[in-house]
C-alpha positions in Angstrom: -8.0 -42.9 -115.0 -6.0 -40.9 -112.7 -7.2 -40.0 -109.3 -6.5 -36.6 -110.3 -9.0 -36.9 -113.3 -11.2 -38.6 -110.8 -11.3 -35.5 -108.5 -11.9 -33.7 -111.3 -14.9 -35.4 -112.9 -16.6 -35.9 -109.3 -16.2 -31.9 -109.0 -17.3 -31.3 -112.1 -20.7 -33.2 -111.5 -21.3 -32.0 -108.3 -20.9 -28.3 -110.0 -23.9 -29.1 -112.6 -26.0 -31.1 -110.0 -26.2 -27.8 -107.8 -26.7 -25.2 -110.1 -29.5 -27.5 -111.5 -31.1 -27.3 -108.2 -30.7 -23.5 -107.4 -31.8 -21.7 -110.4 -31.2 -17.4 -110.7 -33.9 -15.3 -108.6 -35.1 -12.6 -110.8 -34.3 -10.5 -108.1 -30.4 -11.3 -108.4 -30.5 -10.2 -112.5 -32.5 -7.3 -111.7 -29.6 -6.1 -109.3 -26.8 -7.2 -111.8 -29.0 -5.3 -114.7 -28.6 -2.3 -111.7 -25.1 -2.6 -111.7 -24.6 -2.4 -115.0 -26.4 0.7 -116.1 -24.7 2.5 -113.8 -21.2 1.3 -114.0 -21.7 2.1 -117.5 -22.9 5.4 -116.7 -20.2 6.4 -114.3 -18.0 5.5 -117.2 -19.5 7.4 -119.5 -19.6 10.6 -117.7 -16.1 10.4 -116.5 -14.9 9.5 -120.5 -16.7 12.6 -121.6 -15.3 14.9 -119.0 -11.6 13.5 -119.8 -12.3 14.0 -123.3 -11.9 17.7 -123.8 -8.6 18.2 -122.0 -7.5 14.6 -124.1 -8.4 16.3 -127.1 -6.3 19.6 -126.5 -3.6 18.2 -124.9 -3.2 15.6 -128.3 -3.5 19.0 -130.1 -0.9 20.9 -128.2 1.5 18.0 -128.5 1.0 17.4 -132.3 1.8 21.3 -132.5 4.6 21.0 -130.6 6.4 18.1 -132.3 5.8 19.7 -135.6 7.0 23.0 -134.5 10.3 20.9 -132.8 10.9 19.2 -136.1 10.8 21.5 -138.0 
């Protein structure tokens, strides 16, 4: 075994020793779950006002390139 691989497997160990002894607070979730909802709410209310003006401007330029080609 390299000393490389070494480093690596002593690491790795000391990586699933620790997380075994400091498990999730429910309070950390809760404030992820937070997060979530309203990233995915900022998101969704700045989609649905791009939306419209998406929609016409695909409209215009379809109208246009038919128009130009023919």
């Amino acid at each position: 075994m390299t000393l490389a691989r070494a480093v690596e497997y002593r690491i790795i160990r000391e990586r699933i020793s620790h997380r075994d002894l400091a498990p999730t607070p429910d309070e950390t979730r809760l404030a992820e779950r937070i997060i979530s909802i309203v990233a995915v709410t900022i998101a969704l209310l700045l989609g649905g006002s791009y939306l419209p003006e998406l929609v016409t401007a695909a409209v215009a330029a379809s109208g246009l390139w038919v128009t130009a080609a023919g």
